[in-house]
Residue frames relative to the residue before (quaternion, step in Angstrom):
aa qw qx qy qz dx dy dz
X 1.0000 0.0000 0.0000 0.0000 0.00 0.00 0.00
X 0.4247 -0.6504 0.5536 0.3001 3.54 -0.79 1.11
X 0.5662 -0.6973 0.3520 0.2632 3.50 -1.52 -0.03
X 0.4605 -0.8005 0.3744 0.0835 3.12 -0.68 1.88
X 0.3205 -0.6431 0.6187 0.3177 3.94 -1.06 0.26
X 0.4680 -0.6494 0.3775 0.4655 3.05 -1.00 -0.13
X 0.6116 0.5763 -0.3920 0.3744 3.32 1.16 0.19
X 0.3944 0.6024 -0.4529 0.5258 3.46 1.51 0.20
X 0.7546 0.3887 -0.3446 0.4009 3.67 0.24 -1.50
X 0.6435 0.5639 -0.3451 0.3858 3.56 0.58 -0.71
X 0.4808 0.5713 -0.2972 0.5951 3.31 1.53 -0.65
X 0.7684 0.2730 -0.3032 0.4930 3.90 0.21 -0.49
X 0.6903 0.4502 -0.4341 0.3638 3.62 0.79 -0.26
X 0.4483 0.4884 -0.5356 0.5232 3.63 1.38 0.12
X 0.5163 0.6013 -0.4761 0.3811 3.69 0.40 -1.47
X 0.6892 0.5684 -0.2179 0.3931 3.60 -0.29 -1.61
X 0.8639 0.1619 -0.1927 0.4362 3.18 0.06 -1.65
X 0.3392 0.6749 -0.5120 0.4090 3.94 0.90 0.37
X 0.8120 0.3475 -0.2261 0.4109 3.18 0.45 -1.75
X 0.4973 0.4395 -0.4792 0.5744 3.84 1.13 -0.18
X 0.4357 0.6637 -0.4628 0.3943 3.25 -0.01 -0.09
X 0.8338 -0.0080 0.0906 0.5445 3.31 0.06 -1.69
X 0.1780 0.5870 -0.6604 0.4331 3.57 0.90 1.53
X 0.9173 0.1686 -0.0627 0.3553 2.89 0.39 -1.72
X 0.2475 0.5652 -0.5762 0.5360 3.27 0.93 1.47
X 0.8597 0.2492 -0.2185 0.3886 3.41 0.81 -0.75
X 0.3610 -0.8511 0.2763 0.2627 3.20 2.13 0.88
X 0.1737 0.6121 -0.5763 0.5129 2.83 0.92 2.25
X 0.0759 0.9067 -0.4121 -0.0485 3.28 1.10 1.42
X 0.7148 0.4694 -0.2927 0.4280 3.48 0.84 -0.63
X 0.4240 0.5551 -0.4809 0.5299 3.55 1.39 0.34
X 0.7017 0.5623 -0.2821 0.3345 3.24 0.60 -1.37
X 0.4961 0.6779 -0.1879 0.5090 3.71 1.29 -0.89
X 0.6957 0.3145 -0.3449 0.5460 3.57 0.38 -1.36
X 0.5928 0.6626 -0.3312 0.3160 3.94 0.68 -1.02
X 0.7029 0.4036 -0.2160 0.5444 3.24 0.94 -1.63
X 0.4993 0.5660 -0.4846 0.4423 3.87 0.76 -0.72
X 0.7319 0.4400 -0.2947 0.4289 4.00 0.47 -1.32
X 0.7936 0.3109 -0.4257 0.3040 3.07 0.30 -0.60
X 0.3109 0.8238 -0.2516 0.4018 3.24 1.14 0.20
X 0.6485 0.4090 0.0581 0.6394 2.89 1.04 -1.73
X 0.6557 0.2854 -0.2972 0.6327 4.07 0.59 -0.29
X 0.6007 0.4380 -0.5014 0.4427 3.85 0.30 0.09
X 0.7574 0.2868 -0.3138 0.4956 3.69 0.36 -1.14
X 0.5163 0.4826 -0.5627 0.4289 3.91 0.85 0.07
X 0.5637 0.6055 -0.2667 0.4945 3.80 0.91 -0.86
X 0.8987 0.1522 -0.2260 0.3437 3.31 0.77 -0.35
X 0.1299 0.6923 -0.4908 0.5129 3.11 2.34 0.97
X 0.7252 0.4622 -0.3543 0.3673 3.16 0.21 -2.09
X 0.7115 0.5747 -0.3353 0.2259 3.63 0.15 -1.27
X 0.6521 0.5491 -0.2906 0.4344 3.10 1.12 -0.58
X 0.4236 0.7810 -0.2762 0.3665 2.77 1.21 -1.32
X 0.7751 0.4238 -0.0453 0.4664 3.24 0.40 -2.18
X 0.7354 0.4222 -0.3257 0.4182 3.59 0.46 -0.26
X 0.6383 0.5157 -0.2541 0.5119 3.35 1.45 -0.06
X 0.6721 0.3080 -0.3824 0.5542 3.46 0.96 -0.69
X 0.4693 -0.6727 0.5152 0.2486 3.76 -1.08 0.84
X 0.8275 -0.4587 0.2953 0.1324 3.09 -1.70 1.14
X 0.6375 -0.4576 0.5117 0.3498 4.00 -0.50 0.07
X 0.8388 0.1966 0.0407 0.5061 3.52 -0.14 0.47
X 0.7078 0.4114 -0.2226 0.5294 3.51 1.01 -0.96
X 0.6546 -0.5651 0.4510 0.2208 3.62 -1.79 0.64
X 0.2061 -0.6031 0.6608 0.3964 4.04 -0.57 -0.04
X 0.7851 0.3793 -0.3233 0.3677 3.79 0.29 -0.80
X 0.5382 -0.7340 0.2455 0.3336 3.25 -0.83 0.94
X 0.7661 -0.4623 0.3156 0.3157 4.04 -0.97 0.21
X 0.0074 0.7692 -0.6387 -0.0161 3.70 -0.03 0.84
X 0.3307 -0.6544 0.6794 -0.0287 3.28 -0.83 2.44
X 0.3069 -0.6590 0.6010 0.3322 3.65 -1.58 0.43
X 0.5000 -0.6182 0.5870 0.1523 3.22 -1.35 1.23
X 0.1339 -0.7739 0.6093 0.1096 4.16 -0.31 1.19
């Protein structure tokens, strides 16, 4: 799998849970299940990633923190 944002995975856990959605409108229940299982699974990957991202530090920006001069 190539590397996701976390706004991509969250994107697939709506995806997912849409189509369960209308599985089981169309009482395709045990489809609907594997669907709802994924999106599941792409939310808490979405919220691996997220973290992920707030730890690793910005383009341009330091991981260690700013030493300000003290007048």
């Amino acid at each position: 799998m190539s590397h996701l944002t976390s706004q991509q995975a969250l994107q697939f856990a709506a995806d997912y849970a849409r189509i369960a959605e209308q599985m089981r409108a169309a009482d395709f229940h045990m489809r609907a299940g594997v669907y709802e299982t994924a999106s599941r699974a792409a939310f808490l990957k979405a919220h691996v990633i997220a973290k992920d991202e707030e730890m690793r530090p910005v383009l341009g920006e330091s991981s260690r923190r700013k030493a300000y001069a003290v007048a």
